[in-house]
VEXDREN-2710 file (C-alpha; in Angstrom, 1 decimal):
% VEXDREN-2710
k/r/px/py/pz
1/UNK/-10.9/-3.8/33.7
2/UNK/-11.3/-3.0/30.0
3/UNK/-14.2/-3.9/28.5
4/UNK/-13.3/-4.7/24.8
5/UNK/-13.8/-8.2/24.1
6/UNK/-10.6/-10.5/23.4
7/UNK/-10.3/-12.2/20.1
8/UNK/-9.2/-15.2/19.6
9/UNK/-6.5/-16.8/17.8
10/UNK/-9.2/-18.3/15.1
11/UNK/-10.1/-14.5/14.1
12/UNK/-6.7/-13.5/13.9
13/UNK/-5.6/-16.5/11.9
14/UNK/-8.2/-15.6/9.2
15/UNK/-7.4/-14.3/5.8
16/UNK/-9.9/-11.5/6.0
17/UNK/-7.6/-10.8/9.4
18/UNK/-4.4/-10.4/6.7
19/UNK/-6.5/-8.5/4.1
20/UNK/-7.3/-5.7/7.3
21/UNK/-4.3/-5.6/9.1
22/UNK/-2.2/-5.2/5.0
23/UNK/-5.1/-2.3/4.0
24/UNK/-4.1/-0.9/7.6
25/UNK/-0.2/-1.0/7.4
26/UNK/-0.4/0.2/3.8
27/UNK/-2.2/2.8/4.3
28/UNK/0.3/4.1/7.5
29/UNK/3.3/3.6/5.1
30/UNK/1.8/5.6/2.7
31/UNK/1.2/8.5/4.8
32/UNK/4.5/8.7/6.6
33/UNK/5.5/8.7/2.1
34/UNK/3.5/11.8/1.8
35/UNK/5.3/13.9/3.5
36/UNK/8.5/13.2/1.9
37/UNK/7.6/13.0/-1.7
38/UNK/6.1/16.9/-0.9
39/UNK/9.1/18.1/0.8
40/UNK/11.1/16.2/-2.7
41/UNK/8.1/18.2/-4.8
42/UNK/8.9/21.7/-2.9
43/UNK/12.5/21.7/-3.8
44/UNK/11.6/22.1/-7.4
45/UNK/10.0/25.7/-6.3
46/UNK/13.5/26.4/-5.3
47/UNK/15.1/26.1/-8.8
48/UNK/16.4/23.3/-11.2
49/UNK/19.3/23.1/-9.8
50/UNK/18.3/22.2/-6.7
51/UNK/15.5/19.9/-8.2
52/UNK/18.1/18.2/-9.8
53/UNK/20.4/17.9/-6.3
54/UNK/17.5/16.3/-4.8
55/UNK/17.1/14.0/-7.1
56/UNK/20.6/12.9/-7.8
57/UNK/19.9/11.6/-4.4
58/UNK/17.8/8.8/-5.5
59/UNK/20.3/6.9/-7.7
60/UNK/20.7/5.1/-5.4
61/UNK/19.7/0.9/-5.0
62/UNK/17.5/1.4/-1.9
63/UNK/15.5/4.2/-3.7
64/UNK/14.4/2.0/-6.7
65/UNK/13.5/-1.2/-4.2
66/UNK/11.6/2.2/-2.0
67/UNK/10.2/2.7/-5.7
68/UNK/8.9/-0.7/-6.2
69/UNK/7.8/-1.1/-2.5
70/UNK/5.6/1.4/-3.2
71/UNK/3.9/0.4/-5.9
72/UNK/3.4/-2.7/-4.3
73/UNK/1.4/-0.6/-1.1
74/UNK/-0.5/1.3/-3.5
75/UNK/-2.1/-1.8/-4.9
76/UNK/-2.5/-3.6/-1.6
77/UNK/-4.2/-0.4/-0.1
78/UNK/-6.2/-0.2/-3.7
79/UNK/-7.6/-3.4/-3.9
80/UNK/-8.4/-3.3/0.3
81/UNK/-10.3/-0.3/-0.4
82/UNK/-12.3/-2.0/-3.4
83/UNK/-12.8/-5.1/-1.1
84/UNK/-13.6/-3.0/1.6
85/UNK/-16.4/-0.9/-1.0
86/UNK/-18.2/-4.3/-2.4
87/UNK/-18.7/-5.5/1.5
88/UNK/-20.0/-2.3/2.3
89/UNK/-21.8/-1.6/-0.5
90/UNK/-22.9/-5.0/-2.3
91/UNK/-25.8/-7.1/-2.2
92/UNK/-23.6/-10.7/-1.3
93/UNK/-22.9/-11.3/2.6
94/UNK/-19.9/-12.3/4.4
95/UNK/-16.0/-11.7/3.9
96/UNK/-15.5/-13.4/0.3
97/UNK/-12.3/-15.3/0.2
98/UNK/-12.0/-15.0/-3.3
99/UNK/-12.1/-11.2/-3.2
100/UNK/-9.1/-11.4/-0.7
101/UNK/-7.0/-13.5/-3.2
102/UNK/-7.7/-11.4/-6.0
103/UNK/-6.5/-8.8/-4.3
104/UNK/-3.1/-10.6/-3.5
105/UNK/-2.6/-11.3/-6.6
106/UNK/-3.6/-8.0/-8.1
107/UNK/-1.0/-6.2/-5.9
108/UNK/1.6/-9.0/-7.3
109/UNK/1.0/-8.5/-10.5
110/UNK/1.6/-4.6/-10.0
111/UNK/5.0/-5.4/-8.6
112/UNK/5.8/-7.4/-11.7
113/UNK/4.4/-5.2/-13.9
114/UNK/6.5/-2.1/-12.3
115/UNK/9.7/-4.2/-12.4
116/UNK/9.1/-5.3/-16.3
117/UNK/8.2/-1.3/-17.3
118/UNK/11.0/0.4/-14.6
119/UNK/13.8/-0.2/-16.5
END
């Protein structure tokens, strides 16, 4: 049998259970971005015109929603990280709740903000 302990629904139900599993999914989104937004980046080396080709192709709706998604993952995955730092690295103990919610709201207010500039 396997010898990693079972957790129970009381762990997973925990905010500090959210803030981990967002910093991990943000994180895997952003790295399946990477290699996209290089492969967009390389066609520049091929000429303006095809620069411009490429990014004729991001007119469209479900680019700017991608656009805003993003900058909703960075924040997430940026304010996980600084959670993630001041746990590690600070004098305090436990998981602060409050941190967790600042970081919500942090990544929400990046969303806002990025909808209020985009346009």
């Amino acid at each position: 049998m396997s010898d990693r302990p079972k957790i129970d629904y009381r762990a997973k139900s925990h905010l500090s259970y959210f803030a981990y599993l967002s910093h991990r999914i943000s994180g895997l989104v952003l790295a399946c971005f990477l290699p996209l937004h290089f492969m967009m980046l390389s066609q520049s080396l091929r000429g303006a015109q095809g620069f411009e080709k490429s990014l004729a192709l991001t007119d469209f709706w479900i680019f700017r929603f991608g656009e805003w998604a993003l900058v909703i993952l960075l924040a997430i995955h940026l304010a996980g990280g600084i959670r993630l730092l001041m746990i590690e690295f600070g004098p305090w103990r436990g998981l602060r709740k409050g941190w967790i919610q600042l970081s919500i709201l942090f990544a929400i207010a990046c969303g806002l903000l990025f909808l209020y500039f985009s346009n």
